[in-house]
N, C-alpha and C positions, 0 to 999 in steps of 0.2 A: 504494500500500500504506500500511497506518497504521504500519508498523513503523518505521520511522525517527521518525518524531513521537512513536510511543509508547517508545522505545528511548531514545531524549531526554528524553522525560518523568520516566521511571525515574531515568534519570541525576541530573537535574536535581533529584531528590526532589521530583518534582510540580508542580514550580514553573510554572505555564503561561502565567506573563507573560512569565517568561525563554523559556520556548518560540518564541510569537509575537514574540518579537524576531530570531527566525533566521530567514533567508533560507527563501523557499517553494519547491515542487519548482522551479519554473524556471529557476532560481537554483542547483539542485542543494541546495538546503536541507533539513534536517528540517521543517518546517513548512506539513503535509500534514495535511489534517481535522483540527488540533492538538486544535479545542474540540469534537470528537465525541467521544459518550461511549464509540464502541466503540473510539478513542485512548485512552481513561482506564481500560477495562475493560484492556486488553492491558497496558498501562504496570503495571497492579495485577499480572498472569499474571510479568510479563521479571522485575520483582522478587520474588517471589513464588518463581522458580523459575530465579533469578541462581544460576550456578554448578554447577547438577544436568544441564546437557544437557537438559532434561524441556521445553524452552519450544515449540519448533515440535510436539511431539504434542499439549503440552496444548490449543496455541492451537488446534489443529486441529480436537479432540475437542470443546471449545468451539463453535466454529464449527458441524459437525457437530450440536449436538445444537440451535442452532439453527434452521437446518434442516428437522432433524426436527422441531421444535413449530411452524414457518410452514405445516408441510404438519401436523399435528394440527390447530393451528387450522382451516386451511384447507377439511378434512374436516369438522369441528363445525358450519362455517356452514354448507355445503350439507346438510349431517344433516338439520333439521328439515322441507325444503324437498324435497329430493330423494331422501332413504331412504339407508340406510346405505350399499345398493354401489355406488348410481349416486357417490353421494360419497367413498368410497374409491377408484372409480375416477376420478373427478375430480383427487384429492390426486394419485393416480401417475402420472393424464396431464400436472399442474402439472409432477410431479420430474421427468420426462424430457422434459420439452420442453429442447431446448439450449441456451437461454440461461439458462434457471433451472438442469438441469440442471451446467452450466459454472461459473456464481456461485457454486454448493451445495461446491463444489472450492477456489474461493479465502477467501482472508483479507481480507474485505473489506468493504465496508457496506451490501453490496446485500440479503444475507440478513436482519442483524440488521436492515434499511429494510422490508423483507416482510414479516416476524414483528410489529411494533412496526403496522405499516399492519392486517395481515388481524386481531389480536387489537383493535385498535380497531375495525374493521367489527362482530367480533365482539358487542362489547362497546355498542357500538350499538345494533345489531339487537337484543339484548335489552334495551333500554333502560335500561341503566346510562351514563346519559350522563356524570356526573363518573369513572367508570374509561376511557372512551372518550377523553374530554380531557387524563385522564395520558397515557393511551398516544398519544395525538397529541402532546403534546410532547416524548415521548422518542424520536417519530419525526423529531421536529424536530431533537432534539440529535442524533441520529445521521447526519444527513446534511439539508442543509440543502434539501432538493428535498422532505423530512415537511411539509411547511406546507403543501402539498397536501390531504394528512389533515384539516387542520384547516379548508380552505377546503372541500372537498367535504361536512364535517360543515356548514360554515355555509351555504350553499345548503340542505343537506337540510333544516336550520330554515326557511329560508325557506319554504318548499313543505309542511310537513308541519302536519295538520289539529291544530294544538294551542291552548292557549287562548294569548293575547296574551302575560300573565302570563309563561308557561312559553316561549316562544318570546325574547322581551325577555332574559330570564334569561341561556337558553344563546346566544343573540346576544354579550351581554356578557362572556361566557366565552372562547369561542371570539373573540372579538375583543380582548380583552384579554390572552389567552395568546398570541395572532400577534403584537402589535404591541409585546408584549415581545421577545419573538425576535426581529424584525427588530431593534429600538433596539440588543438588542446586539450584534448581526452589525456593524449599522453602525457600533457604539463601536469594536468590534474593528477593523473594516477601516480608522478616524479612526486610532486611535493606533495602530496596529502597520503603517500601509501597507497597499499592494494582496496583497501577498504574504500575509495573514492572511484573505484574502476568497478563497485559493487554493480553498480544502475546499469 
């Protein structure tokens, strides 16, 4: 769960070096996906809404509407390809399969990892390639298995009938936004120990 790390977080007023200085779950520590942002999003929800009892519905409804835009997206893309019902029936056979339907229930990073993945296919497939590269690094920051997103966009470059020019470009992009990510996964995991490489 990101609640402890983000509960920490709050406490800590943000501070997320002081974070990563706390023992990781195995350890029994708060310092669980410290540097995901869906850790930052909740840390913003605990303060936000310190003191009202309001924290577990908000997070939830949160969550939840999550969710619901992995499966809008998800509907969008097959729209142009498949026609409106084949694609809404697509979106509802996504929500009740049991492993997506199950993740749709928790507080966790597998939704906000979905939503951040299918709006960058999205985002793609219409060739908006610099909104496709945001949303790949926010896949990144939300759980660190997003570099996926950005490695399956740089094959598509490889493969895809465009001029040299325009290929070179988003090459440099996408390889440049990955090998940021990792530098600072691995900064994190140098100075904070293995427990920081937990998430």
């Amino acid at each position: 769960s990101v609640f402890p790390a983000a509960i920490t977080l709050a406490g800590y007023e943000f501070d997320l070096m002081r974070l990563l200085q706390q023992p990781g779950y195995m350890s029994l520590g708060p310092n669980v996906h410290a540097e995901s942002l869906v850790t930052l999003i909740t840390a913003l929800v605990v303060k936000l809404t310190a003191g009202t009892g309001l924290l577990l519905p908000r997070v939830h409804l949160f969550h939840f509407m999550i969710t619901a835009l992995a499966l809008v997206a998800t509907y969008n893309y097959g729209r142009p390809l498949l026609g409106e019902t084949i694609s809404l029936l697509c979106a509802l056979a996504v929500f009740f399969f049991p492993l997506f339907f199950t993740q749709a229930g928790y507080m966790y990073l597998e939704m906000p990892l979905t939503l951040t993945t299918v709006v960058a296919l999205l985002a793609w497939r219409n060739d908006r390639f610099h909104q496709a590269a945001v949303w790949a690094v926010a896949a990144m920051w939300i759980k660190q298995t997003g570099i996926v997103v950005a490695g399956a966009f740089f094959f598509a470059v490889l493969v895809a009938p465009w001029q040299i020019k325009t290929k070179l470009y988003r090459i440099s992009v996408l390889t440049l936004i990955s090998l940021a990510f990792v530098l600072v996964q691995v900064t994190i995991g140098k100075a904070y120990g293995v427990d920081a490489g937990e998430s």
